[in-house]
C-alpha positions in Angstrom: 0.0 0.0 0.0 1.2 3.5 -0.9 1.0 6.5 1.2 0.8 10.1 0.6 2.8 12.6 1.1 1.0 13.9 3.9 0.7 10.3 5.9 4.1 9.7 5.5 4.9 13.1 7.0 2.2 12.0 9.9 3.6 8.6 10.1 7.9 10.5 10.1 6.5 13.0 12.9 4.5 10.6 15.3 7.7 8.4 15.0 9.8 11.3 16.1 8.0 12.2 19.4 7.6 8.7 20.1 11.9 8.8 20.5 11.2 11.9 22.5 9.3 9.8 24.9 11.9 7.3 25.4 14.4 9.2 26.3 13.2 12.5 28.0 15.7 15.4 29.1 14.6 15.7 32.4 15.5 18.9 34.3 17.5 18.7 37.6 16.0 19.2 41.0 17.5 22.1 42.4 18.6 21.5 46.0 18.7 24.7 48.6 21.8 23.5 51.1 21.9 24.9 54.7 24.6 25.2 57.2 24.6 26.8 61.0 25.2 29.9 59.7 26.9 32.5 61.8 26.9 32.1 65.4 24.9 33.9 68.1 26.5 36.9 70.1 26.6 35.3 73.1 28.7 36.2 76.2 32.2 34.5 76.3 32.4 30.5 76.8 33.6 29.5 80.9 37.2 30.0 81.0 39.9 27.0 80.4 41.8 26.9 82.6 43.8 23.2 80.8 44.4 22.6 77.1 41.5 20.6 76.0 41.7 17.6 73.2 38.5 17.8 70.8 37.6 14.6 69.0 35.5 15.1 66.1 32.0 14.8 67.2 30.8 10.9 65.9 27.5 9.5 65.3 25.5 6.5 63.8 26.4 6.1 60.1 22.5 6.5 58.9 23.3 9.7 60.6 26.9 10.8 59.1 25.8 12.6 56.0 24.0 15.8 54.9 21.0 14.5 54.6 18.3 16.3 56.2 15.8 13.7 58.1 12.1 14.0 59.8 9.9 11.8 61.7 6.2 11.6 61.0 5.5 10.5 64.4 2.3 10.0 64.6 2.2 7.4 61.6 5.0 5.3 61.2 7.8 7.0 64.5 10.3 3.7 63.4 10.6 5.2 59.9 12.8 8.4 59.3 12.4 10.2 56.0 14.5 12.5 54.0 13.7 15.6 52.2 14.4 15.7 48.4 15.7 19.1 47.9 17.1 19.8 50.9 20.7 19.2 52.2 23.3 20.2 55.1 26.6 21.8 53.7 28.4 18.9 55.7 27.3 16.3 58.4 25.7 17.0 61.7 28.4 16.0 63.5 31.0 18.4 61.3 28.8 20.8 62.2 27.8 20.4 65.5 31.5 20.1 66.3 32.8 23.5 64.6 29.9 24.7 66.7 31.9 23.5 70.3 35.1 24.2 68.9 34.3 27.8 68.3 32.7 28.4 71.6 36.0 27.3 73.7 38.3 28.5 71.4 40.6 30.8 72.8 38.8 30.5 76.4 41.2 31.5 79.0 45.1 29.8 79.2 44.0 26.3 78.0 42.7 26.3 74.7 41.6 23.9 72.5 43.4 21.0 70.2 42.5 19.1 67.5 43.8 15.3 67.1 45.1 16.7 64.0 47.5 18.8 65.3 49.8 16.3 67.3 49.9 18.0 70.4 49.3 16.6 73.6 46.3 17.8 75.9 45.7 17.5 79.8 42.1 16.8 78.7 40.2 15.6 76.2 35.9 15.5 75.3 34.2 13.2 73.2 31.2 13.8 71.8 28.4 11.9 70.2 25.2 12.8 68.4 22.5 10.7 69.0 19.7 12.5 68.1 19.2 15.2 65.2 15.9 15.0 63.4 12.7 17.1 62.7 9.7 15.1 64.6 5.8 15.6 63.1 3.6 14.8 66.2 0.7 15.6 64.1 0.3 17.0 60.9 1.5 20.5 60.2 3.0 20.8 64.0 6.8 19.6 64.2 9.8 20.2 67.1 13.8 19.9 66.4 15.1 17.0 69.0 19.1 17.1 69.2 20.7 14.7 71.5 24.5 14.8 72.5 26.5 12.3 74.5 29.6 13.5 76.1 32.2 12.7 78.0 35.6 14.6 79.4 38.8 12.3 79.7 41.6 12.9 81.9 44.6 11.3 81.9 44.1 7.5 81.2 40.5 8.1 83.1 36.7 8.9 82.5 36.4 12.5 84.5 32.3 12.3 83.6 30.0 11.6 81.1 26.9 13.3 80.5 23.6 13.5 78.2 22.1 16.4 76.7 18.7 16.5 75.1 17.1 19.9 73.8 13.8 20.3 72.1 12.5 23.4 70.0 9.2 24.0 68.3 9.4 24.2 64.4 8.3 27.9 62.8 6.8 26.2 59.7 6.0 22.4 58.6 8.8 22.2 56.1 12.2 21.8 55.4 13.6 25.6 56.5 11.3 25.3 59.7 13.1 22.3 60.3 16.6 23.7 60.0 15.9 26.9 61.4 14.9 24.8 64.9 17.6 22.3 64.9 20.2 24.9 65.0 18.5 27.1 67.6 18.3 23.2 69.7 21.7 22.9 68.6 23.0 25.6 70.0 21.2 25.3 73.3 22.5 21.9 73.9 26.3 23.2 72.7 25.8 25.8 75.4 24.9 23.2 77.9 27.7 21.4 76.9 30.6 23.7 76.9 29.4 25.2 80.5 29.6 21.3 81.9 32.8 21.0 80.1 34.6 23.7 81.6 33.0 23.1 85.4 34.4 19.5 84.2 38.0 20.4 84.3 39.7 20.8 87.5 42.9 22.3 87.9 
């Protein structure tokens, strides 16, 4: 059977969008990144009176990425999800730790050391996150929930350990709520932390 012109055009242009269809340009999701941002004027960390050793902060490996994660609690509270198109600039933990590192930098005589440096320390603090997720009790209503674990080492010796656990109230039930109260929790519970720290250390 012979076709005409047009049909054959017809038959040329339906079996050009079909290869369209196969393989589609699709377009990138943009992703919007957050870190800690700058941090808060505050009044000046407790005083060192020793050098203090500062391990980078660890936590579970689920946990040791940029992803950001929430809860919906009231469904399924064993399943944490992530969001799509929202990431951390780094880890919580690399975060979380440039967070306590800043705050006893340069407090009193002491100061701080990183296990980078090679230098010895009369103390040392470990810290681990446990807990850094948005939680949706109910639909539309959300809280930030950090949880640290640390613990100050003297020479050879556990000096104490201690847990922190703060809470805040998410703004909006999204993604920037989310951030915007797990660094206001964050900082809380570094505050907590460095002030225990310090009253840690004895001379």
């Amino acid at each position: 059977m012979r076709l005409s012109a047009g049909k054959l055009a017809a038959v040329a242009l339906g079996l050009a969008c079909g290869s369209c269809g196969i393989s589609p340009i699709s377009t990138p999701t943009e992703v919007t990144q957050y870190d800690f941002g700058p941090a808060p004027a505050k009044n000046p960390a407790p005083a060192l009176r020793q050098s203090l050793l500062i391990y980078d902060v660890s936590a579970p490996a689920w946990l040791d990425s940029p992803v950001i994660y929430y809860r919906l609690a009231y469904q399924d509270a064993a399943r944490p999800l992530a969001y799509a198109a929202s990431r951390w600039v780094g880890s919580p933990a690399e975060l979380i730790g440039g967070r306590v590192r800043g705050r006893l930098a340069g407090s009193g005589k002491g100061g701080v050391v990183h296990p980078a440096d090679g230098t010895r320390a009369s103390y040392a603090l470990r810290v681990e996150l446990d807990e850094f997720m948005q939680v949706f009790d109910a639909p539309g209503q959300s809280r930030a929930v950090v949880r640290l674990r640390a613990s100050v080492l003297g020479r050879n010796a556990l000096l104490a350990q201690k847990n922190f656990s703060v809470e805040r109230p998410a703004g909006t039930p999204d993604a920037e709520g989310g951030v915007r109260a797990l660094i206001a929790a964050s900082d809380d519970a570094v505050d907590q932390l460095v002030a225990w720290t310090v009253a840690s250390i004895k001379d």
